[in-house]
C-alpha positions as CSV (number, residue, x, y, z in Angstrom):
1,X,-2.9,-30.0,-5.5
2,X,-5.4,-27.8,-3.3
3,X,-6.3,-28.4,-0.4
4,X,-10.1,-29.2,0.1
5,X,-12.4,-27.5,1.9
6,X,-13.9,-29.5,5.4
7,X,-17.3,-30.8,4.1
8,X,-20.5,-30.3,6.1
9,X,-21.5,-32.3,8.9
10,X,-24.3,-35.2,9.1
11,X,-26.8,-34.7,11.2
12,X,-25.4,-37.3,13.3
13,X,-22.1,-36.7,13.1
14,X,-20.0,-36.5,16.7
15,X,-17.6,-33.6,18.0
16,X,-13.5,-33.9,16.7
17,X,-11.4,-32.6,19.6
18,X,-9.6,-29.4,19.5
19,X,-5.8,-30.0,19.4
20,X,-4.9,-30.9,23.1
21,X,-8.1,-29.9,24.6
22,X,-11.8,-30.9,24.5
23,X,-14.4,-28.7,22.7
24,X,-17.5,-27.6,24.4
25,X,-20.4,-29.1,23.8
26,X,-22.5,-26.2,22.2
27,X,-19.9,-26.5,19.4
28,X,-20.4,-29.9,18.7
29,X,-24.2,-29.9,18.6
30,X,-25.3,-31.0,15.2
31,X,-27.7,-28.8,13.8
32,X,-29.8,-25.9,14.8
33,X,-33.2,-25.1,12.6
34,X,-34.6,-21.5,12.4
35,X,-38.0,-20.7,13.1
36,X,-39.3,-21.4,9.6
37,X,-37.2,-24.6,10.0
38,X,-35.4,-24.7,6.5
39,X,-31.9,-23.2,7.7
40,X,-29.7,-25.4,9.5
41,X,-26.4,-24.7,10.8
42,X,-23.6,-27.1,10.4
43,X,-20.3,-27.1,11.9
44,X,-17.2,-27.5,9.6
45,X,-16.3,-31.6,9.6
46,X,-18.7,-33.9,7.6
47,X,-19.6,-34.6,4.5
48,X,-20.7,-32.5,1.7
49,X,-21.1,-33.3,-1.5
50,X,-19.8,-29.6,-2.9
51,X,-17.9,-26.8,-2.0
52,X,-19.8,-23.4,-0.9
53,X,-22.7,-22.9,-3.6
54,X,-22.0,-18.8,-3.0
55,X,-21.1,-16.7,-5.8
56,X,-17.6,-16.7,-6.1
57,X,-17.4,-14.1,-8.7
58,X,-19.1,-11.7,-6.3
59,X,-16.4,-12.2,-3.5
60,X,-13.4,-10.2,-3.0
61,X,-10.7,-12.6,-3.4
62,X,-10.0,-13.4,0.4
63,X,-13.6,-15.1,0.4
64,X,-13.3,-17.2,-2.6
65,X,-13.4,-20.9,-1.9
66,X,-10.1,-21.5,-3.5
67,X,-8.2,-18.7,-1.4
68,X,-9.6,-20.3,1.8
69,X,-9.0,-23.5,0.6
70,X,-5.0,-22.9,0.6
71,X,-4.8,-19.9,3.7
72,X,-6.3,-22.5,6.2
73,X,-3.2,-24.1,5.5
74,X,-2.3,-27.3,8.3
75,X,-3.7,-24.9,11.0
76,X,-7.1,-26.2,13.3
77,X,-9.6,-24.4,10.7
78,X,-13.3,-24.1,11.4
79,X,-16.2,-23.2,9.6
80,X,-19.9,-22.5,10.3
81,X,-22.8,-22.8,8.0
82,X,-26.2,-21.7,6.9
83,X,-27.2,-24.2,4.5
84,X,-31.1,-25.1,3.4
85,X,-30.4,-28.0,2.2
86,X,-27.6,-28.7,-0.1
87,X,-27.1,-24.9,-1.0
88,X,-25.1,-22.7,1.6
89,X,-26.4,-19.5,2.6
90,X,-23.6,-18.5,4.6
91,X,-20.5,-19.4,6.5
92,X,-18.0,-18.1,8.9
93,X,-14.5,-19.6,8.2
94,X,-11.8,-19.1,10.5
95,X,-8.3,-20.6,11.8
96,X,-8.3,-21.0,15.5
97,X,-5.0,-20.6,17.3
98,X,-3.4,-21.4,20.8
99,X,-1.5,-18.8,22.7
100,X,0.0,-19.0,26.3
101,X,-2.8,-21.8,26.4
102,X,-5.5,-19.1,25.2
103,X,-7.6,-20.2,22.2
104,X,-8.0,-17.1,19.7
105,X,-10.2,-17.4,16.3
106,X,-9.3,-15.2,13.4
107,X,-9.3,-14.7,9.5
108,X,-7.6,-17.4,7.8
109,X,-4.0,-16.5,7.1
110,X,-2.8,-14.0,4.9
111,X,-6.4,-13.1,4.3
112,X,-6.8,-9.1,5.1
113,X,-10.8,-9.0,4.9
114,X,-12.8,-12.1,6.6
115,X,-15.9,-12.6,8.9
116,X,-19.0,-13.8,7.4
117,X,-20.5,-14.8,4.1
118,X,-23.6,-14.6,2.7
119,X,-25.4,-15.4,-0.3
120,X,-26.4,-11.8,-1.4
121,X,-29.4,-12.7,-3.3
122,X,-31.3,-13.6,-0.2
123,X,-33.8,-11.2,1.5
124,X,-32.5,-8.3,4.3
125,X,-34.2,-10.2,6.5
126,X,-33.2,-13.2,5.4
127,X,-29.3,-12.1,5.4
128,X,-30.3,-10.9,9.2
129,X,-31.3,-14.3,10.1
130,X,-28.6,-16.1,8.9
131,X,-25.3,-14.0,10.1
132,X,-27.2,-13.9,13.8
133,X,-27.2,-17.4,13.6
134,X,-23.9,-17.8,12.5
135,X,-22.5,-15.6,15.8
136,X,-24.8,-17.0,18.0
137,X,-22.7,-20.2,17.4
138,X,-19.3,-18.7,17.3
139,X,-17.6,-20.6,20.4
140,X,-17.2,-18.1,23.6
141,X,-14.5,-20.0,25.0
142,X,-12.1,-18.2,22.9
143,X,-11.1,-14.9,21.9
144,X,-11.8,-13.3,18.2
145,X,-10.5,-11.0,15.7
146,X,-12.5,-10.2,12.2
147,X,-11.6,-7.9,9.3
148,X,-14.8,-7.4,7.8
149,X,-15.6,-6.2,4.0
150,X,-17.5,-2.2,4.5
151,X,-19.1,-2.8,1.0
152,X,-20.9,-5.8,1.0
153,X,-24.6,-5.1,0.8
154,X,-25.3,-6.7,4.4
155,X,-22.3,-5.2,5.9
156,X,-24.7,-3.2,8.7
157,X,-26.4,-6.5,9.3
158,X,-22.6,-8.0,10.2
159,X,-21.8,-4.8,12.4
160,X,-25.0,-5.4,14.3
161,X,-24.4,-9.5,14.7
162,X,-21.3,-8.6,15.8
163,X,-22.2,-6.1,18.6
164,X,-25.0,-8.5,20.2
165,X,-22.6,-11.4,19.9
166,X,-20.4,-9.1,22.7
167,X,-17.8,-8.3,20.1
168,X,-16.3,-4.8,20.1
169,X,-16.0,-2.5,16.9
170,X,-13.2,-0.3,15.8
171,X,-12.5,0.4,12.1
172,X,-9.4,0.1,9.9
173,X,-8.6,2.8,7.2
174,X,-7.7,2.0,3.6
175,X,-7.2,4.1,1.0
176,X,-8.9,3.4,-2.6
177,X,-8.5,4.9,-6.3
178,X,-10.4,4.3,-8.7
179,X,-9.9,3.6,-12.8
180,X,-12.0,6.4,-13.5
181,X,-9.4,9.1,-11.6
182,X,-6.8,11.1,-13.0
183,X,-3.9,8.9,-14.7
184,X,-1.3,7.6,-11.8
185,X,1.5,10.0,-12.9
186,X,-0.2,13.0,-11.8
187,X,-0.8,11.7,-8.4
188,X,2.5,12.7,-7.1
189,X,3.6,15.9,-6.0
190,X,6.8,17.8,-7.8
191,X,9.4,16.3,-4.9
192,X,8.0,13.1,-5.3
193,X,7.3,12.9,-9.1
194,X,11.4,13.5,-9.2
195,X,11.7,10.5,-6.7
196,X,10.2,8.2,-8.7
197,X,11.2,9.6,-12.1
198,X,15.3,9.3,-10.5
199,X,14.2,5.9,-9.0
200,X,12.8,4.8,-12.9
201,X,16.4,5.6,-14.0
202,X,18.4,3.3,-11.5
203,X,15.5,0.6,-11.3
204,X,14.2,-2.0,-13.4
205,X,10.8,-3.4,-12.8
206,X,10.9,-7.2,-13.6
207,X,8.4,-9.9,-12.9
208,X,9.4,-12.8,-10.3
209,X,7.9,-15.9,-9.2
210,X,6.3,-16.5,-6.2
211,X,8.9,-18.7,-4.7
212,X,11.6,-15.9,-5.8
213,X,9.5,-13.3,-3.4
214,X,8.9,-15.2,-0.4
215,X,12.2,-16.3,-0.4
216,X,13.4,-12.8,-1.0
217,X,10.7,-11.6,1.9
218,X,12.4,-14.4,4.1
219,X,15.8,-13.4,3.8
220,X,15.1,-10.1,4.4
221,X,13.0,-10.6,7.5
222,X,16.1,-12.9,8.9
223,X,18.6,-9.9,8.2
224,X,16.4,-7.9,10.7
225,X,15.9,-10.5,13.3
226,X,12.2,-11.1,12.5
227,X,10.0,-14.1,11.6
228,X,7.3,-14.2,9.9
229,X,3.5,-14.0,11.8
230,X,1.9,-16.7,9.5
231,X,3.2,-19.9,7.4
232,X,5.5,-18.6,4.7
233,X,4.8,-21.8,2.2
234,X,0.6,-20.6,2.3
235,X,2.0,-17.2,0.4
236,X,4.0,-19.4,-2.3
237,X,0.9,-21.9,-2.7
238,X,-1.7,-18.6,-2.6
239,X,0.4,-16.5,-5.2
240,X,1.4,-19.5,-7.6
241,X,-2.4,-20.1,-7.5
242,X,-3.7,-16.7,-8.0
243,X,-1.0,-16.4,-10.6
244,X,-2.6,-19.7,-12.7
245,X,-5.8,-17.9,-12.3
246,X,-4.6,-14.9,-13.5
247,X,-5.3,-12.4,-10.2
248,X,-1.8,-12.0,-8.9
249,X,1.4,-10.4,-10.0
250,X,5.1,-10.6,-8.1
251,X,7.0,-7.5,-9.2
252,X,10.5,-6.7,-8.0
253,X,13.0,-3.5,-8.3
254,X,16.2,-4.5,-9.8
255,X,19.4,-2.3,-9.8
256,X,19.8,-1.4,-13.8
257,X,23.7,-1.8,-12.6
258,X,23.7,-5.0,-10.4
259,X,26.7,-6.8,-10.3
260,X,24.8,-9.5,-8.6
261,X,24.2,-12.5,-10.3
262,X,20.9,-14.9,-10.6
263,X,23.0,-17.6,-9.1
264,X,23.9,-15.4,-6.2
265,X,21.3,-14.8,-2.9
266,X,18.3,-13.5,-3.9
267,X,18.9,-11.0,-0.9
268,X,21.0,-9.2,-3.2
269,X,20.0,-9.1,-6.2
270,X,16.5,-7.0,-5.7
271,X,15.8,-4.2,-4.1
272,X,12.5,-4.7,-3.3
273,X,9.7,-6.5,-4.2
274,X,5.9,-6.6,-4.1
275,X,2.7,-8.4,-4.6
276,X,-0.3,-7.4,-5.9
277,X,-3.7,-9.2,-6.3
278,X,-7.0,-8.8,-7.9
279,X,-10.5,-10.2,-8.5
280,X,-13.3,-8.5,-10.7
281,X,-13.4,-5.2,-8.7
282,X,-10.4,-4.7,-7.1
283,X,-6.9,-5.0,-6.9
284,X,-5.2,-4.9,-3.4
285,X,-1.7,-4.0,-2.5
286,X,-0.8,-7.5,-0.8
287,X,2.2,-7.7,0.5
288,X,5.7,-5.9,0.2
289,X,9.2,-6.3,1.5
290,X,12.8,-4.1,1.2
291,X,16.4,-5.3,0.9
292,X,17.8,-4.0,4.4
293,X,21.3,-2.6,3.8
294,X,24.4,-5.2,4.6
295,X,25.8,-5.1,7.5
296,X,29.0,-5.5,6.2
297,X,28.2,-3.4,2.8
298,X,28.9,-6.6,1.3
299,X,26.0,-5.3,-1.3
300,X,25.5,-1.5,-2.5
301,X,22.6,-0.1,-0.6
302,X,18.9,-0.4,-1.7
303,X,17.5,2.4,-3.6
304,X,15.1,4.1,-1.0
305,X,12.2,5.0,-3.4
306,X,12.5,1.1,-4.6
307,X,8.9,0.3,-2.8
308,X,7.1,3.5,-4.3
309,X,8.8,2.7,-7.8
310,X,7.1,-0.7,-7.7
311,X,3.8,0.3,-5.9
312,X,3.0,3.4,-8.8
313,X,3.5,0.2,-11.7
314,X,0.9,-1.6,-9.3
315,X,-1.5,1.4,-9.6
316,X,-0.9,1.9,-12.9
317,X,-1.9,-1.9,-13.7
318,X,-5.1,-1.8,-11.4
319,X,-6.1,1.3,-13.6
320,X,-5.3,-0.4,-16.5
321,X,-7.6,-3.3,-15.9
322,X,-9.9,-0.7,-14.9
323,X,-10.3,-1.6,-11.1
324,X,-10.3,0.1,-8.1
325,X,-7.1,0.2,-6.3
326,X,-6.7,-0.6,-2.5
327,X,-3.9,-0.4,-0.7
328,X,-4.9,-3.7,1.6
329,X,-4.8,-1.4,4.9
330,X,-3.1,1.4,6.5
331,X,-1.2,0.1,9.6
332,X,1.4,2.0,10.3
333,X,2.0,5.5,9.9
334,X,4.9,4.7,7.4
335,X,2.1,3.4,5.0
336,X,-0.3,6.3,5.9
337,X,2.3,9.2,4.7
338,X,3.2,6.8,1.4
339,X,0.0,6.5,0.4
340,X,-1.4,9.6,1.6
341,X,0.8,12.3,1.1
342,X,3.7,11.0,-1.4
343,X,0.9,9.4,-3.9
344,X,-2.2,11.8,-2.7
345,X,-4.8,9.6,-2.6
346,X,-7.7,10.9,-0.4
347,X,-10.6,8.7,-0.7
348,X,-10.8,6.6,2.6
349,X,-12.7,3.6,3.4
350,X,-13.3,2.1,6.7
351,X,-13.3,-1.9,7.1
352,X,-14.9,-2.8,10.1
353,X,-12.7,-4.9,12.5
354,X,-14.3,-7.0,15.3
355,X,-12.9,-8.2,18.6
356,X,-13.9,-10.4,21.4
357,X,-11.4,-11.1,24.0
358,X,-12.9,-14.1,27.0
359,X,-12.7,-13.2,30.6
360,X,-10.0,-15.6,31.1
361,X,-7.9,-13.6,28.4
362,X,-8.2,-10.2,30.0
363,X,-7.4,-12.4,33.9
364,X,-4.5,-13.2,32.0
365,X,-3.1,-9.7,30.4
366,X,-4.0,-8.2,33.3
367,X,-1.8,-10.9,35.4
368,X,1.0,-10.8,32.9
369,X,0.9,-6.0,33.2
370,X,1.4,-6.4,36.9
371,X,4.2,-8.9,36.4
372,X,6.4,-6.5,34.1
373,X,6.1,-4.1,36.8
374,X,7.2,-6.4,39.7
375,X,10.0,-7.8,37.6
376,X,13.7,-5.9,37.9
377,X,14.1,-3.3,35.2
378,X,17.3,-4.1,33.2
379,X,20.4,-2.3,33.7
């Protein structure tokens, strides 16, 4: 069963404290009314008698009600609100976390585009009104981070909120196709077209469940000494869900000649595996993960082409459904020369990314730099 969304607050309703510390009283103040006194903002416990009155089918998938619903998870989630009188004109959800004893705000988990939400058929100046609002209230007694969406129709209005609420702008590239381009196949350049082609040969591509993949994504980040940055269980509950809805596939690269057995870890039996989800305009390249090689060559070593085998089938889906295809995010410069140069996709978009850090933060970092340089260096 989902989770539900927190309702919206009564006028009279009273401040819930923040896990092991008080909130401030300007985020506990009940309800704010504009100058034409019809828009009221409402902090995220109370009652409600719905769930956000936006158009879901106009929202990228991070932003639909359901999706937030399960990435809040158990985490301390908040949520402003526009609302003129039951309807919502906007929100701003976001998990807030505790750090060294610093509070930071961010984008639910697992959700790779945030930051505010507005009704789209209200006015510019309307929109305006409402997302200034909404970051007038964003608490300054902790730090925030926002991924926002570039191609929503008030996207300027967010970059300008942003910048008078003191937050600072840098941008994020991601790289797009769309259904109208040339087919996938002749994306690739000759040595990587053979890559692939060799990689068809040795690989199966076979669907999976979602508790199959994060398991498989778990075992492999264990075999590298990593853990995972946000709750594991909100992928299985987001996938299965997006799966029921039909806007999610888990694909993974199976050796053709696997002497691994289903009843055997699921570390070895794939060699990679990958997510994919969509909504009605695009389809992002979610999440991936690769078999490391054994240790003890206990298992025969993953193909190395097994992520691009499985990310061309995700292209090739997205342009079968005719949607534009968006690889979620470059981060690293791994991802940059995949997507780039091995698949040749040139058209870039920018998401704009948003970051506030308090005073007491930067005291902090700066206190903790000058300790690494007092401290020993290790022998």
């Amino acid at each position: 069963m989902l989770a539900r969304l927190p309702n919206d607050q009564s006028l009279e309703s009273s401040a819930d404290a923040l896990r092991g510390a008080r909130r401030p009283w300007w985020e506990t103040a009940s309800a704010v009314l504009n100058s034409a006194g019809s828009m009221i903002l409402l902090p995220s416990a109370g009652k409600r008698a719905s769930d956000s009155d936006l158009n879901q089918s106009d929202l990228p998938i991070f932003n639909q009600d359901w999706w937030i619903a399960i990435a809040r998870g158990s985490s301390d989630y908040r949520e402003l609100r526009i609302v003129d009188g039951h309807a919502v004109l906007g929100k701003l959800p976001y998990v807030l976390s505790r750090r060294h004893g610093l509070f930071q705000a961010h984008d639910p988990h697992w959700s790779h585009i945030g930051g505010p939400i507005v009704d789209e058929c209200l006015s510019r100046k309307e929109q305006a009104e409402v997302v200034q609002q909404l970051l007038a209230k964003f608490p300054r007694w902790c730090s925030g981070h926002f991924v926002c969406n570039p191609n929503r129709s008030y996207a300027d209005l967010v970059r300008d909120a942003f910048k008078r609420a003191g937050f600072e702008h840098i941008v994020q590239t991601t790289y797009v196709r769309y259904p109208t381009d040339v087919p996938v196949t002749n994306l690739r350049k000759g040595k990587h077209n053979g890559h692939i082609r060799r990689a068809s040969q040795k690989l199966d591509c076979v669907d999976i469940s979602p508790k199959e993949f994060v398991r498989f994504y778990e075992a492999n980040l264990k075999a590298k000494a990593k853990t995972s940055y946000a709750p594991l269980e909100i992928v299985t509950r987001l996938t299965d869900e997006a799966v029921r809805r039909g806007q999610a596939r888990a694909i993974a690269a199976r050796p053709k000649t696997s002497s691994a057995k289903s009843s055997d870890s699921g570390f070895a039996l794939y060699d990679a595996a990958i997510v994919y989800i969509w909504d009605p305009s695009r389809c992002y390249y979610w999440m991936s993960t690769r078999r490391p090689p054994s240790s003890e060559n206990r298992y025969p070593k993953p193909h190395p082409d097994a992520i691009k085998f499985l990310a061309m089938h995700a292209m090739q889906h997205a342009q079968e459904m005719k949607l534009i295809f968006d690889v979620d995010g470059v981060t690293t410069p791994g991802s940059e020369n995949l997507y780039r140069n091995m698949f040749g996709l040139r058209k870039e978009e920018r998401r704009d990314v948003f970051q506030r850090i308090t005073a007491l933060e930067r005291f902090v970092r700066k206190i903790v730099r000058k300790s690494k340089r007092w401290l020993p260096k290790a022998t």
